[in-house]
Biopython code that builds the backbone (N, CA, C, O; Angstrom):
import numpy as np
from Bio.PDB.StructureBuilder import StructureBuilder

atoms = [
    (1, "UNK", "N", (-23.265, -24.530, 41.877)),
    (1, "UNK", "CA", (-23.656, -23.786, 43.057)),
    (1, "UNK", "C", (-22.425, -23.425, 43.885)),
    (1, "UNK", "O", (-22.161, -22.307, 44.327)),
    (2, "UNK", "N", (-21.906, -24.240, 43.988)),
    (2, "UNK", "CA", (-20.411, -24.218, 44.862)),
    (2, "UNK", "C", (-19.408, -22.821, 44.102)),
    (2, "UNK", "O", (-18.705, -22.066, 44.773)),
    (3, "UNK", "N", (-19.558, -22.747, 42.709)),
    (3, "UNK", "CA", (-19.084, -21.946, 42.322)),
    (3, "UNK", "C", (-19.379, -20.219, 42.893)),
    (3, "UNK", "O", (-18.549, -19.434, 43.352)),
    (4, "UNK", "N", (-20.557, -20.056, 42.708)),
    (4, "UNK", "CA", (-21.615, -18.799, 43.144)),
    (4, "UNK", "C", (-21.114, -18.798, 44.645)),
    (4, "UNK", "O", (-20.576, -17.736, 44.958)),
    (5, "UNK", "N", (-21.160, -19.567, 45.445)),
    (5, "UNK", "CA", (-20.822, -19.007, 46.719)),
    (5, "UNK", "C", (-19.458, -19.161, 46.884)),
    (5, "UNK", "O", (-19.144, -19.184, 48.074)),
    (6, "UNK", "N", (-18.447, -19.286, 46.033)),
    (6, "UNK", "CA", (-16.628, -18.856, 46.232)),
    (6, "UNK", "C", (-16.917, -17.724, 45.314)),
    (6, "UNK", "O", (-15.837, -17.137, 45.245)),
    (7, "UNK", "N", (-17.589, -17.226, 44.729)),
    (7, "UNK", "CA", (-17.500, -15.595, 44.209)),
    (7, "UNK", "C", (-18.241, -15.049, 44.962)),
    (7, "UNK", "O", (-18.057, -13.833, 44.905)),
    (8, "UNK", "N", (-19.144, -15.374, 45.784)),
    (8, "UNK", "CA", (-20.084, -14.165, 46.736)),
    (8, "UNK", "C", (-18.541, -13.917, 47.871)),
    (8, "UNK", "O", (-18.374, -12.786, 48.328)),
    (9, "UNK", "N", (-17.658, -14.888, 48.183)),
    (9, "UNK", "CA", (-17.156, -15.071, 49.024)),
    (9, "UNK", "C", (-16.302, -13.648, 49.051)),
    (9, "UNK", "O", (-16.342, -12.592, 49.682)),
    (10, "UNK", "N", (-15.261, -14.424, 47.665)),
    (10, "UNK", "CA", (-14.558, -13.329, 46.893)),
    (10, "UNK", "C", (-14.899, -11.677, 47.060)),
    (10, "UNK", "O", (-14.150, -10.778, 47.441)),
    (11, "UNK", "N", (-15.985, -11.633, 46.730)),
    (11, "UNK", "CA", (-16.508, -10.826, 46.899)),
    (11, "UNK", "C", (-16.848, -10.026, 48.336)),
    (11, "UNK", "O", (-16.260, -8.963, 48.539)),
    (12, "UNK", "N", (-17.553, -10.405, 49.078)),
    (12, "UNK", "CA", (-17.215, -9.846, 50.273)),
    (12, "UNK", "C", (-16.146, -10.211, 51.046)),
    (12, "UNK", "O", (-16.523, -10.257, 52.217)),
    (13, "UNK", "N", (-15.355, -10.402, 50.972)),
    (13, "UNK", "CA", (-14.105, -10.230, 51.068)),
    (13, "UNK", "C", (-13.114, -9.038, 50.465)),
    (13, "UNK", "O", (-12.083, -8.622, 50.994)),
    (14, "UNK", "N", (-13.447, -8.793, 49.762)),
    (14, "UNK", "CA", (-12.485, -7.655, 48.721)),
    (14, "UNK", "C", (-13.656, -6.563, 49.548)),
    (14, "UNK", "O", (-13.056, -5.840, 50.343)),
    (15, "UNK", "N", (-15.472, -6.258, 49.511)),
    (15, "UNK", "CA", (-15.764, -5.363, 50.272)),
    (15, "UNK", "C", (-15.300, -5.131, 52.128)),
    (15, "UNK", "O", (-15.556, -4.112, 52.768)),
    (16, "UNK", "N", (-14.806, -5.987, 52.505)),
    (16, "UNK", "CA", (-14.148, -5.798, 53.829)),
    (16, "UNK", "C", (-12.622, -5.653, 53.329)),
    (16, "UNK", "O", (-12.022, -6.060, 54.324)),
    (17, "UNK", "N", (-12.015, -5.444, 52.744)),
    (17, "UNK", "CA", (-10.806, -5.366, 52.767)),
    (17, "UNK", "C", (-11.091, -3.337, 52.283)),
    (17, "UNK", "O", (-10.503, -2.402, 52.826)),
    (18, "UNK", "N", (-11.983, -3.246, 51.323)),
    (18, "UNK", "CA", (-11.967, -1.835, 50.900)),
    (18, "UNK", "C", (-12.742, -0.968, 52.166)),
    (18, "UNK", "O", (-12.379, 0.125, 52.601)),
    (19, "UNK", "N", (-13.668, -1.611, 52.529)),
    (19, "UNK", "CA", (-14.203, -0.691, 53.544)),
    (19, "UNK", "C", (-12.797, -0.212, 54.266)),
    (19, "UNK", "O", (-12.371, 0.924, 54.060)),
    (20, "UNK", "N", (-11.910, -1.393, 55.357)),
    (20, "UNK", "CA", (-11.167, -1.086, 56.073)),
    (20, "UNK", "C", (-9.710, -0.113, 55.268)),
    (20, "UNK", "O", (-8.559, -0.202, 55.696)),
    (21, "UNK", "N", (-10.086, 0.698, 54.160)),
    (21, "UNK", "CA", (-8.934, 1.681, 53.241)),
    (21, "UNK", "C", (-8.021, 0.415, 52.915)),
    (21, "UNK", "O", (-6.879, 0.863, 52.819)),
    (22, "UNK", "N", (-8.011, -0.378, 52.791)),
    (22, "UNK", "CA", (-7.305, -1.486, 51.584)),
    (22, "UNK", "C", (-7.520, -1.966, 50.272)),
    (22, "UNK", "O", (-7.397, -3.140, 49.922)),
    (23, "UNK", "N", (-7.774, -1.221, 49.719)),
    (23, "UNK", "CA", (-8.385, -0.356, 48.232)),
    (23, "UNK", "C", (-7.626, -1.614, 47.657)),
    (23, "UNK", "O", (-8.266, -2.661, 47.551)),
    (24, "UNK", "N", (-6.134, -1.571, 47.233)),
    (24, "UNK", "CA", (-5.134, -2.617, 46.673)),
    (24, "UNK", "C", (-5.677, -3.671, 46.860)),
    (24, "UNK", "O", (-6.147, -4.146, 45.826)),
    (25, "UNK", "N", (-5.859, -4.418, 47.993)),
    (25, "UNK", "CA", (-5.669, -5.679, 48.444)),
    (25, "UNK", "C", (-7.184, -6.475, 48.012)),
    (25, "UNK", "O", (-7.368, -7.687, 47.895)),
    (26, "UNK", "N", (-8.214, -5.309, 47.819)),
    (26, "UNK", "CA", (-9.344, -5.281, 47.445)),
    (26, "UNK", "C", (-9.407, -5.864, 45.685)),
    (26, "UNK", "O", (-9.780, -6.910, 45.154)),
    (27, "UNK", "N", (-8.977, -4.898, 45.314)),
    (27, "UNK", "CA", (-8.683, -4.891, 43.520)),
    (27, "UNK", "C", (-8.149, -6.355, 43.082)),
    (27, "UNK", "O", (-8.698, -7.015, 42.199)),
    (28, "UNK", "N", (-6.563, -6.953, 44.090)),
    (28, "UNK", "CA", (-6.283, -8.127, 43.922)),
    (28, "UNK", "C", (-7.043, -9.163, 43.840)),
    (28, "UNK", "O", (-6.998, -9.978, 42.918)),
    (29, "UNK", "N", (-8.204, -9.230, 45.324)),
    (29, "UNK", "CA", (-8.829, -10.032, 45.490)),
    (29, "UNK", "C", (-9.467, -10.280, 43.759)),
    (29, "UNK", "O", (-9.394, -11.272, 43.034)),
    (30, "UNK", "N", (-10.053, -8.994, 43.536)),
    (30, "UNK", "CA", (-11.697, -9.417, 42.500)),
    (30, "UNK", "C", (-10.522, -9.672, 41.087)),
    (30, "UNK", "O", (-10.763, -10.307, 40.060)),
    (31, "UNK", "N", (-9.321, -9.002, 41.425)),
    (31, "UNK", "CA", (-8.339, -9.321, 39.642)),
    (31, "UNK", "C", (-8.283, -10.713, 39.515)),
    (31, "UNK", "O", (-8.302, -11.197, 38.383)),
    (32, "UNK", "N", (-8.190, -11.723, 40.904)),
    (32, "UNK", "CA", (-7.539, -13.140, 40.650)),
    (32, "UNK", "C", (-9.239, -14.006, 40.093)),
    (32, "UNK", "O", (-9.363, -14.976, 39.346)),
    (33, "UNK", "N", (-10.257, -13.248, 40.754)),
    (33, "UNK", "CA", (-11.437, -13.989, 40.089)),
    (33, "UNK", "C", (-11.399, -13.832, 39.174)),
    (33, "UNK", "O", (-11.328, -14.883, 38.537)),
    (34, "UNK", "N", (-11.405, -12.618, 38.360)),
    (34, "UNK", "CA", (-11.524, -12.103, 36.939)),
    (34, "UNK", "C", (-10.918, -13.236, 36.082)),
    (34, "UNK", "O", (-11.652, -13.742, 35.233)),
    (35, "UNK", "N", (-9.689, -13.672, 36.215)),
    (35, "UNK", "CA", (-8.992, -14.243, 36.113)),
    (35, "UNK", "C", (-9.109, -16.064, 35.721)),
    (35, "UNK", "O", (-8.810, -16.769, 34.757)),
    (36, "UNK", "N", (-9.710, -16.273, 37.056)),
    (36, "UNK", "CA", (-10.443, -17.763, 37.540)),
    (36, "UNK", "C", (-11.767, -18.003, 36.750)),
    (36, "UNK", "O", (-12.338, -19.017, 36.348)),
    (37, "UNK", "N", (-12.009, -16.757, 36.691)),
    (37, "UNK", "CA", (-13.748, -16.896, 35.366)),
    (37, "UNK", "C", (-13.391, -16.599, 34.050)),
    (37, "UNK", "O", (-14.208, -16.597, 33.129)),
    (38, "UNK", "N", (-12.357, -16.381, 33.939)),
    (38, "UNK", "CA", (-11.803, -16.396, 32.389)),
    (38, "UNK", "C", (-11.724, -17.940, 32.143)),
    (38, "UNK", "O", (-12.486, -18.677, 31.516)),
    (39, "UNK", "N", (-10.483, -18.225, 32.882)),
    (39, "UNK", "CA", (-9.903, -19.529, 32.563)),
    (39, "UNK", "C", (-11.065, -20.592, 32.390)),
    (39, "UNK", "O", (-11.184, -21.433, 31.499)),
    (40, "UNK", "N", (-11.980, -20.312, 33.588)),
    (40, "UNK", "CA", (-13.024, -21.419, 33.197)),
    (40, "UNK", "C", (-14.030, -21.227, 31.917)),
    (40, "UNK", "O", (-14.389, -22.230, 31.301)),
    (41, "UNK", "N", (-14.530, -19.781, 31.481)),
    (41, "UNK", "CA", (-14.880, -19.782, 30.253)),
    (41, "UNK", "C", (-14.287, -20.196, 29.043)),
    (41, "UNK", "O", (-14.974, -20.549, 28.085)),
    (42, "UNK", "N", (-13.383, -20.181, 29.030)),
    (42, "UNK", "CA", (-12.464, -20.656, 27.711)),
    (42, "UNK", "C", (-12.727, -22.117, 27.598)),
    (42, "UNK", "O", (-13.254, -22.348, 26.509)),
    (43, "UNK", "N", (-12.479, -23.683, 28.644)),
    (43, "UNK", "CA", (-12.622, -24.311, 28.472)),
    (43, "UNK", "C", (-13.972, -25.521, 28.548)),
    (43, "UNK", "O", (-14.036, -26.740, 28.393)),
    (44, "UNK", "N", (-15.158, -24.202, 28.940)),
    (44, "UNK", "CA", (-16.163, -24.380, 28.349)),
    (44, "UNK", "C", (-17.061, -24.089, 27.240)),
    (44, "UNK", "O", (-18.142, -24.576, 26.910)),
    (45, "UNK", "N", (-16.063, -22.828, 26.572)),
    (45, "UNK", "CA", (-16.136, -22.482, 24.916)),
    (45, "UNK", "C", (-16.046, -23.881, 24.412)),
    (45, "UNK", "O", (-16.698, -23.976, 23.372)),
    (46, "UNK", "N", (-15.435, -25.101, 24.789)),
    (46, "UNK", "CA", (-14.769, -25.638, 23.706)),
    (46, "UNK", "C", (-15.887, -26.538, 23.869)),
    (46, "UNK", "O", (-15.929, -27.230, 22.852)),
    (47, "UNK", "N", (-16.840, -26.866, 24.689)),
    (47, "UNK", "CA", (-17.856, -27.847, 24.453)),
    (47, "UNK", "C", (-18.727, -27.378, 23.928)),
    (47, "UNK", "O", (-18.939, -26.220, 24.290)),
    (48, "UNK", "N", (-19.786, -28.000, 22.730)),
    (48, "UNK", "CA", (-20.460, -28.200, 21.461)),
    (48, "UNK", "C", (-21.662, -27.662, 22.673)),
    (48, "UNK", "O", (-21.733, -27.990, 23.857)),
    (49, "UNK", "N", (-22.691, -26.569, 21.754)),
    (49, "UNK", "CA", (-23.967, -26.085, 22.478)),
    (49, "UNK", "C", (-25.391, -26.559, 21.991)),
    (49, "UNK", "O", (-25.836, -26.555, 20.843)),
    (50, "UNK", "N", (-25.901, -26.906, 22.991)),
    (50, "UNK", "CA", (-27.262, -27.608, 22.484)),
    (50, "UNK", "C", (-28.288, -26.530, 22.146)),
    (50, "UNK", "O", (-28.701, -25.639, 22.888)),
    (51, "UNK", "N", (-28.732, -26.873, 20.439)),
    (51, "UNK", "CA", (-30.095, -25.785, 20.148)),
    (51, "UNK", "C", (-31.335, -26.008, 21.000)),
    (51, "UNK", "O", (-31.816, -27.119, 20.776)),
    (52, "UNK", "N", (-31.856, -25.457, 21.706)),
    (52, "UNK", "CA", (-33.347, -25.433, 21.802)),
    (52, "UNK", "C", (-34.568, -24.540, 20.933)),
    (52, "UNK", "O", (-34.471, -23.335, 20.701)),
    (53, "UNK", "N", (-35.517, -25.250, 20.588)),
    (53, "UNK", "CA", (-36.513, -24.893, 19.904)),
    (53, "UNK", "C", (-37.533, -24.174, 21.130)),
    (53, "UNK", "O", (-37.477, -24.459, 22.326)),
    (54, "UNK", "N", (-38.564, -23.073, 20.437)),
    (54, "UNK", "CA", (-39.720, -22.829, 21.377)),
    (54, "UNK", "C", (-40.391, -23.562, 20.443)),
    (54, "UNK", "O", (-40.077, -23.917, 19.306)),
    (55, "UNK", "N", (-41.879, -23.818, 21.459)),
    (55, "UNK", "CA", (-42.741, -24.465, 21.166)),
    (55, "UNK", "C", (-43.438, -23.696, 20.762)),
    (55, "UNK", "O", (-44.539, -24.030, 20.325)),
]
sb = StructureBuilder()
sb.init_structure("model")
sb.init_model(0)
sb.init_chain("A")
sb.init_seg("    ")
for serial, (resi, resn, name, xyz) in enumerate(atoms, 1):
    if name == "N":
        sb.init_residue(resn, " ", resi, " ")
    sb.init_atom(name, np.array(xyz, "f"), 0.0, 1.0, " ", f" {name:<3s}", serial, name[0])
structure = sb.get_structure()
């Protein structure tokens, strides 16, 4: 959960930076998440996935 609200954050944040014509500073913001959700996907690639069956 904690995660979801530092990307809503991210996120409006980069939309107040673009509203106010800071287009750049905007792009940075959402590039370093891009970034931060990579890194964390990769080292949850590496844990084993549980099958579920339907009933």
């Amino acid at each position: 959960m904690k995660g979801l609200f530092k990307k809503l954050e991210d996120i409006y944040a980069a939309a107040a930076f673009a509203e106010e014509g800071e287009f750049e500073t905007a792009r940075e913001i959402l590039r370093e998440r891009k970034s931060v959700d990579k890194q964390l996907r990769k080292r949850t690639d590496k844990e084993p996935r549980v099958r579920l069956r339907a009933s």
